[in-house]
C-alpha positions as CSV (number, residue, x, y, z in Angstrom):
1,X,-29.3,32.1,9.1
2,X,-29.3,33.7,5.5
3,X,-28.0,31.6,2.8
4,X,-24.6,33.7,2.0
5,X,-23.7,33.0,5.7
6,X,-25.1,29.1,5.9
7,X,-22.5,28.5,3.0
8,X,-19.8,30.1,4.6
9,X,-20.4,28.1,7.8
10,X,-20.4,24.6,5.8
11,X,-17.4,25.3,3.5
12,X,-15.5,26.3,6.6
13,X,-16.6,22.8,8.2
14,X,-15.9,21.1,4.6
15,X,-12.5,22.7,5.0
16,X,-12.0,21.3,8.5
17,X,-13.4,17.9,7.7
18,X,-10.9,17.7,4.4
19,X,-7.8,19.2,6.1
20,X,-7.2,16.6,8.5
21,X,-6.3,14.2,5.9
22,X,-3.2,12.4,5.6
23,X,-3.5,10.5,2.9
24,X,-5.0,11.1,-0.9
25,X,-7.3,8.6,-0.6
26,X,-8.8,9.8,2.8
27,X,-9.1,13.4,2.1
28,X,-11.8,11.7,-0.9
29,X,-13.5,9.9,1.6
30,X,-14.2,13.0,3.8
31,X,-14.7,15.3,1.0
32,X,-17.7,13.2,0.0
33,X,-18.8,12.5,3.5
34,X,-19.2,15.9,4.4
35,X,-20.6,17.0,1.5
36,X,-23.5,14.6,1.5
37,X,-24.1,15.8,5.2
38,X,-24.1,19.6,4.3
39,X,-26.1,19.1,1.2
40,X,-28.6,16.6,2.6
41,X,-27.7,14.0,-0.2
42,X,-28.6,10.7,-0.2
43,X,-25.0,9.5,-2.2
44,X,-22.2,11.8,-2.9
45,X,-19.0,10.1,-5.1
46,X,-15.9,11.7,-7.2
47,X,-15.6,9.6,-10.1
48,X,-12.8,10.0,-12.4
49,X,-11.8,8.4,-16.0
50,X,-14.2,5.3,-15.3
51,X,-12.7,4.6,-11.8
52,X,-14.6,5.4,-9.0
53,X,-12.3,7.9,-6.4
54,X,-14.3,7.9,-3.3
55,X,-18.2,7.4,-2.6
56,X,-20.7,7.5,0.1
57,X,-24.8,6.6,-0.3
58,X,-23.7,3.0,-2.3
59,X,-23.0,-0.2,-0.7
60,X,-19.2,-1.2,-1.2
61,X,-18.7,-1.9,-4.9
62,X,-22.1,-1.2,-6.2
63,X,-21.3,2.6,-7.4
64,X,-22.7,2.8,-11.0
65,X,-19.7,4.7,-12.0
66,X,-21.1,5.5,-16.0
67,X,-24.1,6.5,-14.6
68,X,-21.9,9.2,-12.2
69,X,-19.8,10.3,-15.0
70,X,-22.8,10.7,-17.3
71,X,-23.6,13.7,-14.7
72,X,-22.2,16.5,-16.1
73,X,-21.3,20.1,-14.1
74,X,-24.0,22.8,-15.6
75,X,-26.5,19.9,-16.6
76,X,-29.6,21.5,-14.8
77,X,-32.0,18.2,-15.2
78,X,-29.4,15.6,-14.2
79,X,-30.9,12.7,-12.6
80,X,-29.7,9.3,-10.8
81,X,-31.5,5.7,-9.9
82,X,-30.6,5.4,-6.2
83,X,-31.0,1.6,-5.0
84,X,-33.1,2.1,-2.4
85,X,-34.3,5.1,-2.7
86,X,-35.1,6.0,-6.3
87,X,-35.1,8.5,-8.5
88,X,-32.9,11.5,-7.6
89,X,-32.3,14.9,-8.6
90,X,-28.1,15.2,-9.5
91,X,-25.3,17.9,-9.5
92,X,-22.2,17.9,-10.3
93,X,-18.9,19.9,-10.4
94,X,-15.2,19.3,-12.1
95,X,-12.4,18.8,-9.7
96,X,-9.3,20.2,-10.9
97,X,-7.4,16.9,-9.6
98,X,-7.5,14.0,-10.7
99,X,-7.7,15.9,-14.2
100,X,-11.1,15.5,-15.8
101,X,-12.6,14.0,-12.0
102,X,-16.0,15.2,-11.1
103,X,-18.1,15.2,-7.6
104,X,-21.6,14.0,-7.7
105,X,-24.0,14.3,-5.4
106,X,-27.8,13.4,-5.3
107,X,-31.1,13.5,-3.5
108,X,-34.5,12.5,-3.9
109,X,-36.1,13.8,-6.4
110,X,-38.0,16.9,-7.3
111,X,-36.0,18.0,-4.1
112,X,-33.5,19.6,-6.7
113,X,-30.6,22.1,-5.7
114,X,-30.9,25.6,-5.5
115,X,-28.4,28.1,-6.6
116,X,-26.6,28.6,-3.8
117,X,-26.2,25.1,-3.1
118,X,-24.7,24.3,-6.6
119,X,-22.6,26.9,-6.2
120,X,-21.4,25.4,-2.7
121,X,-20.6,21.8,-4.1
122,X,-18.2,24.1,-6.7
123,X,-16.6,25.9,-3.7
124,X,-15.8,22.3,-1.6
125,X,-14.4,20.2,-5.2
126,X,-12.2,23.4,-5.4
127,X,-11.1,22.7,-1.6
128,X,-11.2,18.6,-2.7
129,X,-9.0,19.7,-5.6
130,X,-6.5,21.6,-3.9
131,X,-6.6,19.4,-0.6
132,X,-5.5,15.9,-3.1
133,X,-2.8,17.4,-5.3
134,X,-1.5,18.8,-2.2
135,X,-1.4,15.5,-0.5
136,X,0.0,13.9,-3.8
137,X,3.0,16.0,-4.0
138,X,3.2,14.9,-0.5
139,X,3.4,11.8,-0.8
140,X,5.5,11.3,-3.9
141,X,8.2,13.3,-1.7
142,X,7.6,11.0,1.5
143,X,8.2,7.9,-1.3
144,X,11.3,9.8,-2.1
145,X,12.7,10.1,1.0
146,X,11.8,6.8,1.9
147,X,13.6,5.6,-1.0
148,X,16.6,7.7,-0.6
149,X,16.9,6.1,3.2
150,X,16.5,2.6,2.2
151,X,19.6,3.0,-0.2
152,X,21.0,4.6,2.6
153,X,20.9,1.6,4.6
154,X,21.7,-0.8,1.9
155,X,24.2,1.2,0.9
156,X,26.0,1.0,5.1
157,X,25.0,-2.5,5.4
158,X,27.1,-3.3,2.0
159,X,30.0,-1.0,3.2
160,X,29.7,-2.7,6.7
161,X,30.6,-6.3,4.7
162,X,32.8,-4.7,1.8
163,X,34.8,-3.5,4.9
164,X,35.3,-7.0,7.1
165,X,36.3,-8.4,3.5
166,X,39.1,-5.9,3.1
167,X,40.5,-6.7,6.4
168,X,40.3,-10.0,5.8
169,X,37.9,-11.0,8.5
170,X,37.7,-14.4,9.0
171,X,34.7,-16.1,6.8
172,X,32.7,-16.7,10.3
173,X,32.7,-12.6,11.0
174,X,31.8,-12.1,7.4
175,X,28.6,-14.8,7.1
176,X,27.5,-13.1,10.2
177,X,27.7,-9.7,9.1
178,X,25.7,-10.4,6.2
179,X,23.3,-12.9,7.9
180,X,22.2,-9.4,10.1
181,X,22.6,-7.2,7.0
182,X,19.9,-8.9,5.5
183,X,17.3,-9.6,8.4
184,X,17.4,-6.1,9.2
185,X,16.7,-5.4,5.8
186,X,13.9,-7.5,5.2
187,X,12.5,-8.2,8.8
188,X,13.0,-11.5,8.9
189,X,12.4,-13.4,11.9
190,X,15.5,-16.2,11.0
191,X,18.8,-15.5,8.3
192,X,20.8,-19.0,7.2
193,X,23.5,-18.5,5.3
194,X,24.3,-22.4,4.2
195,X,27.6,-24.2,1.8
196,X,26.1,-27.0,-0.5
197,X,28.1,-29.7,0.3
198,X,29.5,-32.0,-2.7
199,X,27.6,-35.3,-0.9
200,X,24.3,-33.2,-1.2
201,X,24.2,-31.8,2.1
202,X,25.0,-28.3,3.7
203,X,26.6,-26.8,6.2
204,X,25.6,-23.7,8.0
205,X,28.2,-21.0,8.0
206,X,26.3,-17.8,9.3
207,X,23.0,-17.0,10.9
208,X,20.9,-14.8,12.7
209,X,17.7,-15.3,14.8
210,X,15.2,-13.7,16.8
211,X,14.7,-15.9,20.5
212,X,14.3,-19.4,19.6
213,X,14.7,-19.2,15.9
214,X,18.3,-20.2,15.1
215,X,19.8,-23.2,13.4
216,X,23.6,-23.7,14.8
217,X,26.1,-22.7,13.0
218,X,28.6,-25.4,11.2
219,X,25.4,-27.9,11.8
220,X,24.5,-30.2,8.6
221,X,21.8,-30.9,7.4
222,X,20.0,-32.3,4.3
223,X,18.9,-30.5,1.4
224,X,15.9,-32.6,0.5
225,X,11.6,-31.7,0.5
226,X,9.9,-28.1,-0.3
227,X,12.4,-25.2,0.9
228,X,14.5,-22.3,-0.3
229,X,17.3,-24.2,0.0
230,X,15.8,-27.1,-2.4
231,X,14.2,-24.5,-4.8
232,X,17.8,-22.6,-5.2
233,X,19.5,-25.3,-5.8
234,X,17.6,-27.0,-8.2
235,X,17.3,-23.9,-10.4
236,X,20.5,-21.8,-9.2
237,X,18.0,-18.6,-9.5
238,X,16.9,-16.5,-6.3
239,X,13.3,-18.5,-5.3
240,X,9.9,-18.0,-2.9
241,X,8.8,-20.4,-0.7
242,X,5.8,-21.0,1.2
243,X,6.2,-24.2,2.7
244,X,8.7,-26.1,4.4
245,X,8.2,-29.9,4.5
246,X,11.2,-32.2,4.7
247,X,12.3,-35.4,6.4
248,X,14.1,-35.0,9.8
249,X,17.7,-34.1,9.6
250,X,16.9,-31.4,6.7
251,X,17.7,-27.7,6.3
252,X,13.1,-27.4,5.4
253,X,12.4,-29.9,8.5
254,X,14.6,-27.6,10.1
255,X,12.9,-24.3,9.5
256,X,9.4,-25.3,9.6
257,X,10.3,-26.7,13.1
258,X,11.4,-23.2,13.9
259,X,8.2,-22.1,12.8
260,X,9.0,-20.4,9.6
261,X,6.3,-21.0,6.6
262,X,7.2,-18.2,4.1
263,X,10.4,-17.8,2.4
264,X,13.1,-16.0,0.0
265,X,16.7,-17.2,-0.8
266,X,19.5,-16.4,-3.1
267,X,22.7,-18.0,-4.6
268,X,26.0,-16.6,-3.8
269,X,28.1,-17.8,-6.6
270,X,31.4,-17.8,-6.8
271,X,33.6,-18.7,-10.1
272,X,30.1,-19.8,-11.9
């Protein structure tokens, strides 16, 4: 196979390899993958702005990222120290994105790179460069969307309460509503909503469970040990948990018999 074909053949491939990307991210890791196989390199890597983008050659964490930046596209006597296998002839070519990235590749040396093959490593961080922008915008309009349906459902789950207030649903139908509001939400496996009693206690008023995860509602229980309940009421500020530990007969005892061990909580306050 001439050489004018053989490139045609691996850019095509390159192409292939890079395409089936879904992700930024990914497309890096294949675009350094495949060029190392096409070119024979022993490490390949796209290093941009001190941070290293994607490599192959290099055990995890171990790519000396100044020494891949310090090759520079044209340099003609580049050269890297490969762990493992030495000195090594180096090329490089700018990627148009990330903005002022490179892809480096290397082999040992005097086993430079001809022409033609300098001139292929240009044609695939083209292909690189076009394939990760293209993925960016992509995924800065998935986030979008994503974020414009999440409102979406906040938005419908607030209506859905605003809407049993208005009609003056009785406070049961209402601690409910927003018990479910907020485990769909979040994805939580249990939802208490609980009334700090003025003897220190509590009182479930609304709830929702998955199988085998509920606390009754109208039970009482003791707000004493490590819980949400404990944390919001000692500092009247939203709070994280992860531990529940509490004597028997308490809202924490409670929960961590139901096997929860992480945590969020809020206050509802009403007339400070």
């Amino acid at each position: 196979m001439d050489t004018s074909a053989w490139s045609t053949q691996q850019l095509a491939e390159f192409v292939a390899a890079v395409s089936t990307a879904e992700r930024e991210t990914t497309a890096a890791i294949a675009a350094v993958e495949r060029a190392a196989e096409a070119l024979d390199a022993d490490v390949a890597a796209i290093v941009c702005g001190g941070k290293l983008v994607a490599a192959v050659g290099y055990p995890d964490g171990t790519a000396p990222v100044d020494e891949l930046e310090a090759v520079r596209p044209g340099s003609a006597d580049a050269a890297l120290e490969v762990p493992g296998v030495g000195d090594c002839a180096a090329v490089a070519a700018a990627l148009e994105h990330p903005p002022g990235a490179t892809f480096v590749i290397a082999r040992p040396a005097p086993h430079g790179f001809t022409r033609e093959e300098t001139g292929l490593l240009r044609g695939m961080a083209r292909v690189a460069s076009m394939t990760m922008r293209m993925l960016r915008v992509l995924g800065a309009e998935r986030a979008a969307r994503e974020e414009v349906e999440r409102l979406a459902r906040d938005q419908a789950a607030l209506r859905r309460v605003a809407t049993l207030v208005a009609e003056a649903a009785p406070p049961d139908a209402v601690y409910a509503a927003v018990a479910d509001a907020i485990a769909q939400r979040l994805g939580a496996d249990v939802v208490e909503v609980l009334r700090y009693e003025a003897d220190g206690g509590a009182t479930i008023v609304g709830g929702w469970g998955v199988a085998g995860m509920q606390i009754p509602i109208g039970a009482r229980l003791a707000v004493e040990g490590e819980g949400v309940a404990v944390a919001v009421l000692r500092t009247g500020r939203p709070a994280h948990v992860d531990r529940f530990d509490g004597p028997p007969g308490s809202i924490a005892a409670g929960l961590r018999d139901l096997g929860a061990r992480f945590g969020v909580g809020s206050p509802i306050v009403v007339e400070d």
